[in-house]
VOGU-3710 file (C-alpha; in Angstrom, 3 decimals, decimal comma):
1> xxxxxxxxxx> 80,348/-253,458/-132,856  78,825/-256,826/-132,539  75,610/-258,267/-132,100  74,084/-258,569/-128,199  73,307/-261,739/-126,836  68,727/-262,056/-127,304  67,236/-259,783/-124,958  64,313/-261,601/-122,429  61,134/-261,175/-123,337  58,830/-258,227/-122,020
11> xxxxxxxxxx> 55,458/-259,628/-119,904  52,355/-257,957/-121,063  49,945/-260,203/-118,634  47,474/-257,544/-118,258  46,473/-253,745/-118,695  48,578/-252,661/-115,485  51,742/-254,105/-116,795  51,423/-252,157/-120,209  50,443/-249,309/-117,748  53,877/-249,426/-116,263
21> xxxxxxxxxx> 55,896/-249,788/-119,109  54,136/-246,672/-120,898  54,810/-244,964/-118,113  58,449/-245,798/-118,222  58,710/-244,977/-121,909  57,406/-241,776/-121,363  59,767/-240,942/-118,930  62,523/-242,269/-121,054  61,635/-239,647/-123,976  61,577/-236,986/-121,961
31> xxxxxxxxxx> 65,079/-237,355/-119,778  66,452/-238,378/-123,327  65,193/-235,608/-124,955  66,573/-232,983/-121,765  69,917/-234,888/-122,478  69,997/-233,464/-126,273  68,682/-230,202/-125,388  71,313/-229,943/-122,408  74,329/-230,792/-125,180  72,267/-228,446/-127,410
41> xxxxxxxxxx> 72,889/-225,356/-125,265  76,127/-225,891/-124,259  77,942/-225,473/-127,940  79,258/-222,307/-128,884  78,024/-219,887/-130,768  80,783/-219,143/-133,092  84,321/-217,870/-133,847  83,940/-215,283/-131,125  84,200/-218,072/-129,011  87,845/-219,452/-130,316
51> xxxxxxxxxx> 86,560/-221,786/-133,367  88,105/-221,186/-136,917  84,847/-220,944/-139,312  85,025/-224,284/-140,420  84,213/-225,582/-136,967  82,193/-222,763/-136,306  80,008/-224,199/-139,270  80,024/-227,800/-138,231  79,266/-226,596/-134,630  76,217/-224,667/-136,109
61> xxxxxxxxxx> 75,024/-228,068/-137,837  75,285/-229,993/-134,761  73,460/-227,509/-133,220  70,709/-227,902/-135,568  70,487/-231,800/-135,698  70,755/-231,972/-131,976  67,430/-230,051/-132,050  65,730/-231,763/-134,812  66,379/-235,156/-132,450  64,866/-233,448/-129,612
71> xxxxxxxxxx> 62,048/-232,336/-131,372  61,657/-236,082/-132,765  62,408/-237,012/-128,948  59,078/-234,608/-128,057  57,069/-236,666/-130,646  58,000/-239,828/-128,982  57,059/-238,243/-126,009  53,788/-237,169/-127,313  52,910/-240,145/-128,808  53,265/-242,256/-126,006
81> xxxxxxxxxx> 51,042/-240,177/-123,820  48,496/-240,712/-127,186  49,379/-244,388/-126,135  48,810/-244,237/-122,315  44,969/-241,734/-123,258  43,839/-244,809/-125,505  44,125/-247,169/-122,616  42,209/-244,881/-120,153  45,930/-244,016/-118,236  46,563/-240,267/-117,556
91> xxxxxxxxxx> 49,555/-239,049/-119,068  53,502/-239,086/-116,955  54,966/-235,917/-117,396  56,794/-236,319/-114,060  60,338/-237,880/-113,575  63,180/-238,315/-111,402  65,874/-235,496/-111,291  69,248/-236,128/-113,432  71,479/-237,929/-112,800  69,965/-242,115/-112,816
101> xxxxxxxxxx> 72,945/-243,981/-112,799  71,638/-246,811/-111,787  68,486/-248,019/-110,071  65,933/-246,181/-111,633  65,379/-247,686/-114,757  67,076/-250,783/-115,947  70,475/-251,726/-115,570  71,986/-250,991/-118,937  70,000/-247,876/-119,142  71,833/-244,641/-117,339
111> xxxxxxxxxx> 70,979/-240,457/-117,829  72,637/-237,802/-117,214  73,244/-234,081/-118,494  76,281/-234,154/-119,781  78,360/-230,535/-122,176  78,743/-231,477/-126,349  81,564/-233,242/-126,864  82,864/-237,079/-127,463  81,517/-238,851/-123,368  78,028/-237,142/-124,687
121> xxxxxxxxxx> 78,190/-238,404/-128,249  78,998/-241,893/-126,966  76,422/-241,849/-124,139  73,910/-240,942/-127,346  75,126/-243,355/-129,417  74,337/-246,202/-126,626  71,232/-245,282/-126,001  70,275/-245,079/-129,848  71,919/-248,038/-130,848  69,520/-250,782/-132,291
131> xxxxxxxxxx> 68,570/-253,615/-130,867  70,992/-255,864/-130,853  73,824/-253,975/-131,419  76,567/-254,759/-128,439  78,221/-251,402/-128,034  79,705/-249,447/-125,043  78,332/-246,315/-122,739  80,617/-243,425/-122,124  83,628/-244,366/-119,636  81,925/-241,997/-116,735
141> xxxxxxxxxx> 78,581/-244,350/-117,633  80,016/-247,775/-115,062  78,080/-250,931/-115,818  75,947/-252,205/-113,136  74,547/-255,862/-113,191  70,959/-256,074/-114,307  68,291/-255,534/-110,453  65,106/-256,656/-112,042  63,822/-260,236/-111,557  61,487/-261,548/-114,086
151> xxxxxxxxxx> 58,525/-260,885/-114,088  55,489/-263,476/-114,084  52,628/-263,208/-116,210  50,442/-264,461/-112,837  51,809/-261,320/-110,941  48,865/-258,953/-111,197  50,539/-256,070/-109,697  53,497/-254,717/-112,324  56,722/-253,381/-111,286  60,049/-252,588/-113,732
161> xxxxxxxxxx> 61,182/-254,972/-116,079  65,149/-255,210/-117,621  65,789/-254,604/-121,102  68,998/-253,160/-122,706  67,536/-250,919/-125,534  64,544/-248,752/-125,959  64,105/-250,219/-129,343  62,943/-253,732/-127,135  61,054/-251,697/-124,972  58,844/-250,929/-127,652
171> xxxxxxxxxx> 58,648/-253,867/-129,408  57,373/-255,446/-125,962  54,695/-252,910/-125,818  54,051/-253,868/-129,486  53,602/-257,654/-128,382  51,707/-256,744/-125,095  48,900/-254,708/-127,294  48,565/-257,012/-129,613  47,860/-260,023/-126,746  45,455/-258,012/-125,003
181> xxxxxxxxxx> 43,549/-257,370/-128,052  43,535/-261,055/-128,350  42,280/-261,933/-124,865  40,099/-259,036/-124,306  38,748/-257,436/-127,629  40,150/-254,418/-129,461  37,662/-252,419/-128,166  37,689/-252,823/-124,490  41,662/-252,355/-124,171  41,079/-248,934/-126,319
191> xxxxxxxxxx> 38,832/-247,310/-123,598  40,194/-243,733/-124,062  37,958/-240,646/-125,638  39,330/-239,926/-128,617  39,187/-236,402/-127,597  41,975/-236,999/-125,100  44,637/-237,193/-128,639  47,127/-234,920/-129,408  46,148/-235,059/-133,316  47,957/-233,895/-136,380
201> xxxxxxxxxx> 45,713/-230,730/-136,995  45,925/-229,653/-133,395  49,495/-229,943/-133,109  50,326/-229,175/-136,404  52,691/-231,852/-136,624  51,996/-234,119/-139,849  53,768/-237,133/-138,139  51,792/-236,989/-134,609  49,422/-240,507/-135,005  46,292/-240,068/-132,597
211> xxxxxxxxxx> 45,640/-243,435/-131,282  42,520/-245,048/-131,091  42,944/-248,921/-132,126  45,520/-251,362/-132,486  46,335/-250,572/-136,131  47,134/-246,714/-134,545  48,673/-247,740/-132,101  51,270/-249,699/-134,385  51,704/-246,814/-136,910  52,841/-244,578/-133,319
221> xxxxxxxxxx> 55,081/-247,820/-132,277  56,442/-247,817/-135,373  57,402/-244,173/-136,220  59,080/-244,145/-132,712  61,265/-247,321/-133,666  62,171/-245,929/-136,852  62,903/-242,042/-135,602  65,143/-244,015/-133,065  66,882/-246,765/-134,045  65,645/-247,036/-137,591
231> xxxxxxxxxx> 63,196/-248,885/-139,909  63,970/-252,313/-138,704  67,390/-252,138/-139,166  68,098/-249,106/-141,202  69,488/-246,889/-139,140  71,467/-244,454/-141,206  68,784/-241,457/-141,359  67,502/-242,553/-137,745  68,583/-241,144/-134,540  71,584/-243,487/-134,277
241> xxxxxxxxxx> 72,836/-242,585/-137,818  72,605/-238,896/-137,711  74,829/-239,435/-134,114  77,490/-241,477/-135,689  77,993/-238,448/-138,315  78,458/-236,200/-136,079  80,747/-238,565/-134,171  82,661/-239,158/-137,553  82,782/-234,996/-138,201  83,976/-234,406/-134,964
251> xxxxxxxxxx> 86,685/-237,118/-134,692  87,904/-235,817/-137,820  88,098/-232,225/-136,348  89,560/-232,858/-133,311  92,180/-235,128/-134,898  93,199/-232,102/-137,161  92,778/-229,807/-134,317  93,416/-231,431/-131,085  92,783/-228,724/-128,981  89,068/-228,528/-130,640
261> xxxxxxxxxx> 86,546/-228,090/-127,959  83,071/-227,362/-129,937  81,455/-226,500/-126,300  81,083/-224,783/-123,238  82,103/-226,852/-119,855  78,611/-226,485/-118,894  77,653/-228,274/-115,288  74,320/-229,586/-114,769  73,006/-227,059/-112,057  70,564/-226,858/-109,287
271> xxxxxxxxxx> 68,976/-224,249/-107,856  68,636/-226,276/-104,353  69,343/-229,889/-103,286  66,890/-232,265/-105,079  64,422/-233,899/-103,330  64,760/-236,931/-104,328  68,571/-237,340/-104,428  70,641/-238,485/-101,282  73,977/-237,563/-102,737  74,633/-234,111/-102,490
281> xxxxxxxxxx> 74,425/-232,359/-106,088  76,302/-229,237/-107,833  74,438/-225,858/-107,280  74,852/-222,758/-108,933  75,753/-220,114/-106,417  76,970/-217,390/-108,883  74,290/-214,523/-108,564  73,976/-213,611/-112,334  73,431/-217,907/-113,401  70,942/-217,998/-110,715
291> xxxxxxxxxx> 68,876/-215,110/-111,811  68,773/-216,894/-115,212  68,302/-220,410/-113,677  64,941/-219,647/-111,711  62,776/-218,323/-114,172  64,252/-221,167/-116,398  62,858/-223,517/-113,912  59,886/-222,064/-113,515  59,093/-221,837/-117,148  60,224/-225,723/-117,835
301> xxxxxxxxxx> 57,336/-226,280/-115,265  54,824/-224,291/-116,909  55,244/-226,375/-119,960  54,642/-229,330/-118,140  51,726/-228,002/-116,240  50,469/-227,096/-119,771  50,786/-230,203/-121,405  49,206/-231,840/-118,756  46,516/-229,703/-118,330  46,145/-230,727/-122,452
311> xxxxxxxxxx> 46,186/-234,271/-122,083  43,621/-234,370/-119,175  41,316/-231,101/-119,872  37,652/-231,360/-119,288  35,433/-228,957/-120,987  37,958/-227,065/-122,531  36,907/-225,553/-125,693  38,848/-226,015/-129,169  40,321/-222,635/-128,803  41,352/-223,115/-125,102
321> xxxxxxxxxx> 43,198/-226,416/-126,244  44,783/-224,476/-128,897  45,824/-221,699/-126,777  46,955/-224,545/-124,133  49,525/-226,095/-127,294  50,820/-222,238/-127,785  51,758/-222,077/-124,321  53,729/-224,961/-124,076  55,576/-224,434/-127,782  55,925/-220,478/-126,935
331> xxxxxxxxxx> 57,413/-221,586/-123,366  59,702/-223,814/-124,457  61,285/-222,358/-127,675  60,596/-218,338/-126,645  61,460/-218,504/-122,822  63,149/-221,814/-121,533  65,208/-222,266/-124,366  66,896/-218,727/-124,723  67,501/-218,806/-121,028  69,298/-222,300/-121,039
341> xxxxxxxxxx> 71,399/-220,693/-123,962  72,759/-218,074/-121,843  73,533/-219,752/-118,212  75,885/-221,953/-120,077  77,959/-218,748/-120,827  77,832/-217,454/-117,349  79,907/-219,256/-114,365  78,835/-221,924/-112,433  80,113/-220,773/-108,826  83,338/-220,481/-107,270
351> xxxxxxxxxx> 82,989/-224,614/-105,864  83,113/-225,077/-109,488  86,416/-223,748/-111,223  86,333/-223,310/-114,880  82,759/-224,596/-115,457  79,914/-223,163/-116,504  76,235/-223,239/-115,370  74,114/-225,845/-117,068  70,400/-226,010/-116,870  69,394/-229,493/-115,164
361> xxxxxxxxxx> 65,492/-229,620/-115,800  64,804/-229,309/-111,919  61,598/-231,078/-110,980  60,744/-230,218/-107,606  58,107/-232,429/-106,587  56,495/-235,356/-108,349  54,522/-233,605/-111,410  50,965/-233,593/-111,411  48,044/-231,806/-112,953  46,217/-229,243/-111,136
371> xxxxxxxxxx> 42,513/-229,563/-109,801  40,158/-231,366/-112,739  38,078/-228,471/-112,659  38,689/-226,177/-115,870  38,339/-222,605/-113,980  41,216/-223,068/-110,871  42,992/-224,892/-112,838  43,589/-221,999/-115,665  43,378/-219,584/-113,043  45,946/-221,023/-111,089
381> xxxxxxxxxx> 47,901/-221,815/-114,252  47,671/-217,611/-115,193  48,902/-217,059/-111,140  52,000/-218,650/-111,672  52,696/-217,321/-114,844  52,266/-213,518/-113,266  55,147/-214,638/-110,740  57,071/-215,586/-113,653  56,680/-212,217/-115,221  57,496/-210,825/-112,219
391> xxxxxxxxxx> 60,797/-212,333/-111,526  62,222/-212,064/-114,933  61,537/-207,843/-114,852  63,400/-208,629/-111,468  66,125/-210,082/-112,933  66,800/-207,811/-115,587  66,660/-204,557/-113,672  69,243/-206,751/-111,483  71,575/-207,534/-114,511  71,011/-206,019/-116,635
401> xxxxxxxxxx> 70,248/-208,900/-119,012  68,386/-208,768/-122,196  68,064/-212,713/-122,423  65,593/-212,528/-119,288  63,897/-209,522/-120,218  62,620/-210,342/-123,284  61,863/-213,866/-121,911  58,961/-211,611/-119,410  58,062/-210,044/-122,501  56,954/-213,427/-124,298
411> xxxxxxxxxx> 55,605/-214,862/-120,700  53,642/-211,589/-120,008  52,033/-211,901/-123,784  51,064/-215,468/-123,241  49,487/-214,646/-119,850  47,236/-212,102/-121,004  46,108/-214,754/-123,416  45,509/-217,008/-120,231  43,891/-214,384/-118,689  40,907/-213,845/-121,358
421> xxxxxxxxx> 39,846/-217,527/-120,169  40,230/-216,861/-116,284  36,729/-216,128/-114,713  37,508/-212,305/-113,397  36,574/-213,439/-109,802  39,155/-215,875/-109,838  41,812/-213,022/-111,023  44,514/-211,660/-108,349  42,806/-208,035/-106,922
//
C-alpha cells in the first residue's frame, strides 16, 4: 500500500451543490451497507454445512462484525439524512439497482452484491480504505478513467463531482458547511425543524447526533469518518481495520485449508428485469427462492417507505413516530433479514448451475414518500402491509416453509399496530 496522489478539491459554491453531494452520500451508505448485509447472508451457518468447528467459529465472528458494520453503515445513513433535514432537503432513500460499475457515481467508486469470500473482502477493503491510501478493487471491479469534469464554483446548477474515497467525500461536505456558514450565516444554511431529527432518545441509539448547527453537523461528519476510515488516520478499530482482520483470519484459513469456502455461492437475484438496467440481469426462476424473494422485496420496501414517512411526517404524534422506528427495525431484523438468510440456501434456477439465490435489494421505481397527508399515507402504508401478510401465509402453505411463515406472523403483528392509527373509513371493507 502506498499513498494516492492529492485528491481535487470538492466545490461547495452554494446550498444546491451540498444538496447533491448529501444526496450522493446517502446513497453511498445505503448500497454499501446492502453490500455487507448481502456477504452477511451468504456465510454458512455451521459444520452442517462442511466447516470443521474452528472455521465454523471464525465464520460465526465474521458473521457478527459484518453486521455490526452494517449497522454502523445504517448510522451513516441516518445521519446524513439528519444532514440533508438541517438544510431544509428531504431525505434520499431511493437508489439505483446493483450492480454500478461505472457511471453512476464516480469513477473509482463501483457496487455490487457480491457471496463472503476474498473478491468481497477486497472490494470492502477499497472502499474503506482511508484517504490516501493507493490500494486495489477486486479483479472483477475494472478501472474506468475518471467522467466528471470539474466543477465551477459559478455553475449554479450542481451535478456529480469525482473523488476516489468516501472519506474525501466527507471532508468536502465538511469544507462546503463550513463556507456557507461563512457567506450566509449559521442560521440561514440550518433552515430545518429540529423536529425533522432522528435523535438519540427516539432511536435509541447513543451515537445518532441530531443536527441543528455547524458544531452538530461536525460531531455527525466526524463519527462517520471515524466509523469508516478511522479517527484521522487510525484506522485499526474503524471499518477498514476490522476488514483487514478478517482478511488476515481468512487468508490464514484458507492457506491451511485450501479448499475453505466460509460461504454460500449466493447470486444477486431479481425477481424481474430492473428498470433501470439495459443489460439483461440474473433472475431467480426456482419456485421455492422466489416465494422467499417477493415478500423479501416487499418488506425491504416497507422499511424504506417507513423511514421516509419518519423523516418527512407532518403531524405525527410522538407515539406514531415511535411506532414508525419499530416498523422499520422490526422489518428489517424480524422479516427481511430471516428471509435473505434462507434464499441463499435455496437454488438460484436452472440458468444458474451451482449457485444459489441472493437477495439484490430490488428497487422498483425511484423511491418516494407517499402523499404528505398523515391519514392516506398510514393507511396506505397498513394496505400494503396486509398484502404482505397475505403472500407470506401464501407462501408457506405453498412450501411449506417456516422462515416465511413466521415472517407473516411478525408483519401481521406490526400491522395491527398500524392499524390502531388508520382512520376506520380509510380501512379495506
Amino acid at each position: 500500500m502506498s499513498q494516492a496522489p492529492t485528491e481535487p478539491p470538492i466545490v461547495v459554491a452554494n446550498r444546491e451543490h451540498l444538496w447533491w453531494l448529501l444526496n450522493e452520500a446517502s446513497q453511498l451508505e445505503h448500497m454499501i451497507l446492502c453490500q455487507y448485509l448481502f456477504a452477511e447472508a451468504s456465510l454458512k451457518s455451521g459444520t452442517e454445512e462442511g466447516l470443521t468447528p474452528e472455521q465454523a467459529a471464525a465464520v460465526t465472528e465474521w458473521g457478527g462484525v459484518l453486521r455490526s458494520i452494517a449497522v454502523e453503515e445504517m448510522l451513516h445513513l441516518a445521519l446524513v439524512t439528519n444532514l440533508l433535514a438541517s438544510i431544509g432537503a428531504a431525505p434520499t432513500l431511493g437508489r439505483p439497482n446493483f450492480p454500478q460499475r461505472s457511471g453512476y457515481f464516480p469513477a473509482g467508486i463501483q457496487l455490487d452484491l457480491l457471496p463472503f469470500g476474498e473478491q468481497a473482502l477486497r472490494h470492502f477493503l477499497y472502499l474503506e480504505r482511508p484517504e490516501g491510501m493507493e490500494l486495489q478493487d477486486a479483479e472483477s471491479f475494472q478501472p474506468i478513467p475518471p467522467s466528471r469534469t470539474g466543477l465551477d464554483p459559478g455553475e449554479l446548477m450542481p451535478r456529480g463531482q469525482e473523488y476516489q474515497t468516501i472519506g474525501h467525500l466527507y471532508r468536502g461536505l465538511e469544507q462546503g458547511l463550513r463556507a456557507l456558514c461563512d457567506r450566509l450565516g449559521e442560521r440561514a444554511v440550518f433552515v430545518g425543524p429540529p423536529r425533522a431529527q432522528a435523535t438519540p432518545e427516539r432511536f435509541r441509539w447513543p451515537q445518532l447526533v441530531a443536527v441543528t448547527d455547524l458544531k452538530s453537523a461536525q460531531a455527525a461528519i466526524d463519527l462517520i469518518i471515524e466509523q469508516g476510515e478511522g479517527a484521522r488516520g487510525d484506522w485499526r478499530q474503524a471499518h477498514y481495520g476490522r476488514f483487514l482482520a478478517i482478511w488476515e483470519q481468512y487468508a490464514d484459513l484458507r492457506a491451511r485449508d485450501p479448499g475453505f469456502e466460509p460461504a454460500r455461492p449466493a447470486l444477486a437475484g431479481y425477481l424481474r428485469q430492473p428498470f433501470d438496467i439495459a443489460a439483461p440481469q440474473p433472475l431467480i426462476t426456482d419456485p421455492a427462492a422466489r416465494r422467499l424473494a417477493e415478500p423479501a422485496a416487499v418488506a425491504y420496501e416497507l422499511v424504506l417507505h417507513a423511514l421516509t414517512r419518519f423523516f418527512t411526517h407532518t403531524d405525527e404524534s410522538e407515539e406514531q413516530l415511535g411506532l414508525l422506528i419499530r416498523l422499520s427495525i422490526g422489518m428489517m431484523a424480524d422479516v427481511l433479514r430471516p428471509l435473505a438468510h434462507a434464499m441463499t440456501a435455496l437454488p438460484a434456477g436452472p440458468e444458474h448451475p451451482g449457485r444459489t439465490a441472493g437477495f439484490a435489494y430490488e428497487m422498483y421505481y425511484a423511491m418516494s414518500n407517499f402523499v404528505p397527508w398523515r391519514e392516506p399515507a398510514w393507511a396506505l402504508l397498513h394496505e400494503r402491509m396486509l398484502i404482505l401478510v397475505e403472500r407470506c401465509r401464501e407462501a408457506g402453505r405453498a412450501g411449506g416453509d417456516p422462515v416465511v411463515t413466521a415472517a407473516g406472523a411478525r408483519v401481521a403483528e406490526l400491522a395491527a399496530e398500524v392499524r390502531a392509527h388508520v382512520p376506520p373509513e380509510l380501512l379495506p371493507s
